[in-house]
LUMFIFI-116897 format. One record per residue (C-alpha): residue number from 1; x, y, z. Coordinates in Angstrom, 3 decimals, m for minus. Each point is the difference from the previous one (the first is absolute). Example, Ala and Ser with C-alpha at 12.3 -4.5 7.8 and 13.67 -1.06 7.14 Angstrom:
% LUMFIFI-116897
1,12.300,m4.500,7.800
2,1.370,3.440,m0.660
//
This chain:
% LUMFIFI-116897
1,38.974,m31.877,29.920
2,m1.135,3.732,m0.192
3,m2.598,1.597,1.385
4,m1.516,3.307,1.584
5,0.512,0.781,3.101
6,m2.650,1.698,2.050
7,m0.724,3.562,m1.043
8,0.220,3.024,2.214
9,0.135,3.858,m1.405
10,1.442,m1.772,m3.396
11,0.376,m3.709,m1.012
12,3.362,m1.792,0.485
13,1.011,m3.106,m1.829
14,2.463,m2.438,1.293
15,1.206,m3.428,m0.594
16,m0.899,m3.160,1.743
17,2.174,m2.959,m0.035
18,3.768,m1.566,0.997
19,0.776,m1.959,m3.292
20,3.268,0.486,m1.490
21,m2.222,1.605,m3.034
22,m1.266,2.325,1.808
23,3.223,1.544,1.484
24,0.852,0.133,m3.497
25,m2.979,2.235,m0.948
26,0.432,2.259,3.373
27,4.039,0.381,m1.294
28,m1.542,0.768,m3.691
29,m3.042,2.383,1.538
30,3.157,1.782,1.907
31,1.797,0.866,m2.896
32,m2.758,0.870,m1.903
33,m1.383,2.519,2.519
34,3.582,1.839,0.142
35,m0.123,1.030,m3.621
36,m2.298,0.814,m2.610
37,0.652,m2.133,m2.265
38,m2.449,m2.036,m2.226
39,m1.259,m3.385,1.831
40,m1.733,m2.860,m1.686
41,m1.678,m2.491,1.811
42,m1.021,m3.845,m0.977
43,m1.801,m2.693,1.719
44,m2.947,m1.719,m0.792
45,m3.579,1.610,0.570
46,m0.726,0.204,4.148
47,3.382,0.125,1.073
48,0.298,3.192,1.175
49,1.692,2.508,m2.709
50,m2.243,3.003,0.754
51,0.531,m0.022,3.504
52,4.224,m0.424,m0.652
53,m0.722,3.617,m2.650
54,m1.743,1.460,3.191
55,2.564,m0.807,2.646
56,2.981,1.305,m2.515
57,m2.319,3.352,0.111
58,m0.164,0.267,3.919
59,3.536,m0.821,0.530
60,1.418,2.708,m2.720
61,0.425,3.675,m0.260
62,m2.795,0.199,m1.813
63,m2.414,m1.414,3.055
64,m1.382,3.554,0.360
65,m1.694,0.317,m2.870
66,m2.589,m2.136,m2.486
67,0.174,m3.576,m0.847
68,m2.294,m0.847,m2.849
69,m0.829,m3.209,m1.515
70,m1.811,m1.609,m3.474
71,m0.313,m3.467,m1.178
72,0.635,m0.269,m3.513
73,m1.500,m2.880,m0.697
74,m3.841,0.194,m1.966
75,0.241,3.401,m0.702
76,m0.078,1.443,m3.690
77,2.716,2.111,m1.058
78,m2.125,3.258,m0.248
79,m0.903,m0.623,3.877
80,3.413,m1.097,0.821
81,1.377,3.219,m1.287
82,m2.564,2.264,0.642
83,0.668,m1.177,4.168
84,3.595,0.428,m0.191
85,0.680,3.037,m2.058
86,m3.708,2.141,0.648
87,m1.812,1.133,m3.069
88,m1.522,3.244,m0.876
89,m3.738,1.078,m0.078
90,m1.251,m1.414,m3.570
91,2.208,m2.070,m0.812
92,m2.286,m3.202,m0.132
93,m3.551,m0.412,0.720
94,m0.615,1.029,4.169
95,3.203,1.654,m0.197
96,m1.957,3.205,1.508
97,2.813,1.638,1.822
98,3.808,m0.148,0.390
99,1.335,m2.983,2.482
100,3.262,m0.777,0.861
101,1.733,m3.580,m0.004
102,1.686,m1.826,2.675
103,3.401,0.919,m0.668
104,m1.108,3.756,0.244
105,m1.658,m0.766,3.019
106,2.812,m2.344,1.489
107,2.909,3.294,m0.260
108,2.686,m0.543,2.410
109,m1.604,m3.436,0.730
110,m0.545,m3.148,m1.328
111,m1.955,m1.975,m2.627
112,m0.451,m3.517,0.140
113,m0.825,m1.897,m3.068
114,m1.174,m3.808,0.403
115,m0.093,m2.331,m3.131
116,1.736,1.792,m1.972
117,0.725,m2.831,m2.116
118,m3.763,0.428,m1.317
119,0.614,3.319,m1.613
120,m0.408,0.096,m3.351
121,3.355,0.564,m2.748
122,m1.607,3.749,m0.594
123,m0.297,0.605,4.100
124,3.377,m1.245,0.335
125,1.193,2.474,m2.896
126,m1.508,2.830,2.370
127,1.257,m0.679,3.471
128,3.440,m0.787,m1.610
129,m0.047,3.385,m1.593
130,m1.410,1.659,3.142
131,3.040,m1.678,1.940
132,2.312,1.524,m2.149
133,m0.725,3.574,0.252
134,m2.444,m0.005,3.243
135,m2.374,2.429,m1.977
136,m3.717,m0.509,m0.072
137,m2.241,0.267,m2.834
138,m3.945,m0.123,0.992
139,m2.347,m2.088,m2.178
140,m1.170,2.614,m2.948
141,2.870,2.625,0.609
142,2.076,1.326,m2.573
143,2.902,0.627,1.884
144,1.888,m1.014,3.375
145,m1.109,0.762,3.475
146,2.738,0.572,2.964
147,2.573,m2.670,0.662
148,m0.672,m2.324,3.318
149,2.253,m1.023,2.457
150,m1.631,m3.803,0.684
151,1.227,m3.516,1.001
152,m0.366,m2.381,m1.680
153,m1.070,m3.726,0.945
154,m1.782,m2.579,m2.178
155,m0.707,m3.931,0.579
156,m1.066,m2.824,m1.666
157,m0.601,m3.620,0.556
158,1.227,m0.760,m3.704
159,3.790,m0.904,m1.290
160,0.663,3.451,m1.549
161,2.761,m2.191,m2.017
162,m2.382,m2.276,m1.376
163,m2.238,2.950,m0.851
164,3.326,1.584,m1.999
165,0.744,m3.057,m1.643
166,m3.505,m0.596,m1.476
167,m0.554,3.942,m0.763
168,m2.430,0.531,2.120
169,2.324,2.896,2.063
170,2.692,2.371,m0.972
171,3.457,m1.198,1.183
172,0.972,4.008,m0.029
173,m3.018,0.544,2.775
174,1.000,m3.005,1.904
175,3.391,0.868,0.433
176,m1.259,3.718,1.642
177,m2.106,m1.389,2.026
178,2.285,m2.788,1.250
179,2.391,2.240,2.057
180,m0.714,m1.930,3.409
181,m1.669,m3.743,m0.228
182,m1.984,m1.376,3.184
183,m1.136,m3.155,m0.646
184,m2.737,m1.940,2.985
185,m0.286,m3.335,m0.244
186,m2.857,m1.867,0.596
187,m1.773,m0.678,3.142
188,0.603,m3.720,m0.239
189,3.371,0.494,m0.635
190,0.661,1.589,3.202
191,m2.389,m2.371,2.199
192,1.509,0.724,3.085
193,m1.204,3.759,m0.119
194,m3.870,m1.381,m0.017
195,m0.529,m0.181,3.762
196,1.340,3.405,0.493
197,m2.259,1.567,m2.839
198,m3.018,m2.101,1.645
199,0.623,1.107,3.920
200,0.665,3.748,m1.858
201,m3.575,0.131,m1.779
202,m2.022,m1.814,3.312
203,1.344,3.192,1.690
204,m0.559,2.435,m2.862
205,m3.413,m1.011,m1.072
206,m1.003,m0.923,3.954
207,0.266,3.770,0.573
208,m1.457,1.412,m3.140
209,m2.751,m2.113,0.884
210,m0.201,0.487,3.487
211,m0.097,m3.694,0.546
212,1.560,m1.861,2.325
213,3.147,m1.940,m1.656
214,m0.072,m3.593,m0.257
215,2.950,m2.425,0.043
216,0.880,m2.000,m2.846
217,0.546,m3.944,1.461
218,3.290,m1.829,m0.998
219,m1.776,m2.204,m2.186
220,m1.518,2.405,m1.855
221,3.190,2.146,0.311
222,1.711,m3.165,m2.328
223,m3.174,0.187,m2.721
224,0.942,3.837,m0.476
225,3.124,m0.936,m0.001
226,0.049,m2.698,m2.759
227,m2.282,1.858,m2.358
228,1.435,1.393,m3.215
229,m1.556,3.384,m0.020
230,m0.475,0.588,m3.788
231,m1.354,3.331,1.265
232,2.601,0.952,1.871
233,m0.084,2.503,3.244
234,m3.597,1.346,m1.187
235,m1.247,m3.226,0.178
236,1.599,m0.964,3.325
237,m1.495,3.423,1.133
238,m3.324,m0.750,m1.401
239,0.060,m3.493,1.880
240,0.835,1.458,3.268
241,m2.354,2.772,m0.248
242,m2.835,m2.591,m0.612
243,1.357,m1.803,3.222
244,m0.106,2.820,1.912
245,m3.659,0.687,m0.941
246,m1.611,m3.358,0.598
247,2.519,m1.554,2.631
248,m0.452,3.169,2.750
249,2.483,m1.052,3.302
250,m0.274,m3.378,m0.699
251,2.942,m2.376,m0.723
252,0.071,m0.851,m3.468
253,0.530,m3.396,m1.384
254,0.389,m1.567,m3.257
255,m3.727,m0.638,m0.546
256,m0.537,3.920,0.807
257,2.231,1.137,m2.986
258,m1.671,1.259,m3.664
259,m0.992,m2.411,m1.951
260,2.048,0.719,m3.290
261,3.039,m0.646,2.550
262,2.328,m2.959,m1.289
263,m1.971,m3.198,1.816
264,2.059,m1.406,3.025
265,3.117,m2.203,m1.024
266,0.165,0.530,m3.503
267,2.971,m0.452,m1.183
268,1.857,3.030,m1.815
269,1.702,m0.631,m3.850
270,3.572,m0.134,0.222
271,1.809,3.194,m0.847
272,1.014,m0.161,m4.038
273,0.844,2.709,m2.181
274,m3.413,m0.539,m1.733
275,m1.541,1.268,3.522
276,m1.829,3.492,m0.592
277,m2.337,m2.937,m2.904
278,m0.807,m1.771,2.990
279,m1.517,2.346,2.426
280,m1.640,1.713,m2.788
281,m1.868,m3.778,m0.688
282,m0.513,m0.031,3.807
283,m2.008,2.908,0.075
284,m1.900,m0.844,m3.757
285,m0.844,m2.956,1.687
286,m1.420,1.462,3.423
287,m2.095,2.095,m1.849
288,m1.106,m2.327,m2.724
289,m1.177,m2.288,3.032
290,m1.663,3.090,1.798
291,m2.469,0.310,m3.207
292,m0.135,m3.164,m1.368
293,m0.885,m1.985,2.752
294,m0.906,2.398,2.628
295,m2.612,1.586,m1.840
296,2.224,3.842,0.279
297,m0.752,2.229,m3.179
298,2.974,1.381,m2.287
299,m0.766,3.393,0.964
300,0.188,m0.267,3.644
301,2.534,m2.881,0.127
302,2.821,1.389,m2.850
303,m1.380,3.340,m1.108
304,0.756,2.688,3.237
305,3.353,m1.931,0.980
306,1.031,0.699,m3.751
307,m1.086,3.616,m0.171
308,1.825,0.997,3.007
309,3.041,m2.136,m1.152
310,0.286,m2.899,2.617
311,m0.432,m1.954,m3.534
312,2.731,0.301,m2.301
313,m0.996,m0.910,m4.110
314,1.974,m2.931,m0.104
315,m2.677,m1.471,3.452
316,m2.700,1.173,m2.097
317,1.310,m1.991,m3.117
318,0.457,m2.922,2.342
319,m3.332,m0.132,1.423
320,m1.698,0.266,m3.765
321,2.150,m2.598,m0.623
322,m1.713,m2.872,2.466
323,m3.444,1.454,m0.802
324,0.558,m0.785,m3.902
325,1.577,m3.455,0.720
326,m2.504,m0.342,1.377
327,m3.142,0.984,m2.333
328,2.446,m1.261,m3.112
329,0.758,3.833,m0.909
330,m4.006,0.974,0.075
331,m0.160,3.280,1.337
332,m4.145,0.236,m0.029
333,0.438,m3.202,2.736
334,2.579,1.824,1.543
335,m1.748,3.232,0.916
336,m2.500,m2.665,1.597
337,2.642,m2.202,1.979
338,1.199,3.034,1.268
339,m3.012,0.971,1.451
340,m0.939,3.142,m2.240
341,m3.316,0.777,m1.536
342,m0.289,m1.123,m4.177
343,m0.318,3.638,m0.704
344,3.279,0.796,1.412
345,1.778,m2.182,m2.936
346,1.081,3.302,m1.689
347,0.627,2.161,3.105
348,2.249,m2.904,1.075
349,2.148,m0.620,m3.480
350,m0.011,4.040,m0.165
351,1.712,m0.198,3.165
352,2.510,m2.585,m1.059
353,0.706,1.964,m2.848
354,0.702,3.062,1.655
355,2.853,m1.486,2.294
356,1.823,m2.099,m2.529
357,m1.309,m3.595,0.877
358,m2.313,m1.306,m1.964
359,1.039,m3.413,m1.142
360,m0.483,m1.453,m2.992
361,m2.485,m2.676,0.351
362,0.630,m2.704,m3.059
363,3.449,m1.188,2.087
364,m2.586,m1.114,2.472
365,m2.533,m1.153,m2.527
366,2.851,m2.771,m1.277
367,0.317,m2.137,3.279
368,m2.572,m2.377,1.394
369,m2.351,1.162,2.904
370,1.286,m1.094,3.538
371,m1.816,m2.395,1.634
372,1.367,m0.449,3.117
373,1.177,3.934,1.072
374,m1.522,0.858,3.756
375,m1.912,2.342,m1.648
376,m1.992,m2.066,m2.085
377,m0.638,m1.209,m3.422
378,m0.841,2.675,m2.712
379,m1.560,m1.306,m3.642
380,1.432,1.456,m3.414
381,m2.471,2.953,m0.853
382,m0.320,2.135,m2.822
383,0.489,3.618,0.808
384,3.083,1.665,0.914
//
């Protein structure tokens, strides 16, 4: 759906597609980029939302000057703040000099927050109080820097509403940030947008590459076509990038396309409201198969696509589910199905930790082994 185009002096960003959605989002992006006003945008992870922040940028007054951007997600509050507000020389440990934050660095500009629904209750305290008087206050200060002049736009792939109900997110912050609401839909609920994406990235990636472009067959076309795209448009990018390296000029049918592509003719779940559960099982499931029975490790196979967020938690909770199913909740045999060394048991439950999805393993303990599972048979064992 969105996409960069090719740069020249500076990079432009524009967006791809004919759906009824997306004239919707081109209205919304209009509007947006005639005021400053706050703009939150949702959509699930891949779809796009950074690229939407950029093109508001390019298309306002404020093109001229500094877009910055910082994922909130993973980062400890003392980081968080220290890169949004600057801190001053001493006021932790490798604080040696003065720096300034983002927002001081993004005057006149804009700063683009993403996942902002991971920011913790005492980062939301801050920004809220920030956005109500526009004055800075640098890590370690004592008293208020100069006021900024910035624009505001965050995103995140979670139901801020949700996030209210439960606590987890201050209805007060919500409401400033919620001024102007884009919301992109899902790749494969705009299917008819694929083939113009695909042909889009065969050009894009044929000339960064300096390859000559190949053309995608109808058959194969229909395969692209019927996949779900859990990943979204970084996915589909990633897939047509990989085509475009190993498929140089020639005509590219369905055999030709990545492997992890949905196989030819499989038939697509019908459309429910319990839809976002499936396609985050489709994915658990492509990359329980990837390790379990072809031999991938956890850290090549899960591990990079998590870190730079092609993963959501819930996929990651999902794929530890099949894994303990399948070794009856054992973790030890799970660090070996999945392909890891023994001495990575702690690195791996550490890790698990960390991100909110370790499982609790005696739910898996109470139900009999499977015995007839594609993946195998797995005997009760002791450890967890």
């Amino acid at each position: 759906m969105l996409n960069t185009m090719q740069p020249s002096r500076a990079p432009r960003f524009q967006i791809v597609g004919e759906s009824e959605a997306i004239r919707a989002i081109e209205a919304d992006l209009a509007c947006a980029a005639r005021s400053d006003a706050k703009v939150l945008i949702t959509g699930e992870t891949g779809v796009g939302k950074e690229v939407v922040a950029r093109s508001i940028h390019q298309e306002s007054a404020r093109s001229a000057a500094t877009i910055v951007t910082l994922n909130c997600a993973g980062l400890p509050d003392s980081l968080l703040e220290s890169e949004l507000f600057g801190h001053v020389r001493g006021s932790f440990t490798g604080a040696y000099r003065d720096k300034p934050g983002l927002l001081e660095m993004a005057h006149n500009g804009t700063v683009f927050l993403d996942e902002v629904g991971e920011m913790s209750p005492r980062m939301q305290v801050v920004l809220l109080r920030f956005l109500e008087s526009g004055e800075l206050q640098r890590v370690g200060s004592d008293r208020g820097q100069a006021k900024v002049n910035v624009r505001l736009i965050t995103a995140t792939n979670r139901d801020l509403t949700h996030q209210i109900a439960a606590g987890a997110f201050r209805e007060d912050l919500y409401f400033r940030l919620n001024v102007i609401r884009i919301c992109i839909p899902a790749l494969r609920e705009r299917a008819s947008d694929i083939p113009l994406l695909v042909n889009h990235f065969l050009t894009l990636f044929s000339e960064q590459h300096r390859l000559t472009r190949p053309e995608i067959s109808e058959p194969a076309m229909d395969v692209l076509v019927r996949h779900r795209w859990p990943g979204n448009i970084r996915e589909l990018k990633n897939a047509v990038e990989r085509i475009v390296l190993r498929a140089t000029g020639r005509i590219v049918g369905p055999s030709d396309l990545p492997s992890d592509i949905v196989t030819i003719g499989r038939p697509q779940p019908a459309p429910s409201t319990n839809g976002a559960a499936v396609a985050s099982f489709d994915v658990a499931e492509q990359l329980a198969t990837r390790m379990l029975r072809q031999g991938e490790s956890f850290w090549s196979a899960v591990y990079p696509a998590f870190m730079s967020r092609d993963l959501t938690r819930e996929h990651l909770r999902k794929v530890i589910q099949i894994g303990l199913e399948r070794t009856n909740g054992n973790y030890r045999l799970l660090v070996e199905r999945f392909n890891m060394p023994a001495t990575d048991y702690k690195r791996f439950l550490g890790f698990l930790r960390k991100h909110d999805c370790h499982l609790p393993f005696q739910k898996f303990r109470a139900a009999p082994a499977r015995v007839s599972e594609p993946f195998g048979h797995v005997s009760v064992a002791d450890a967890s």
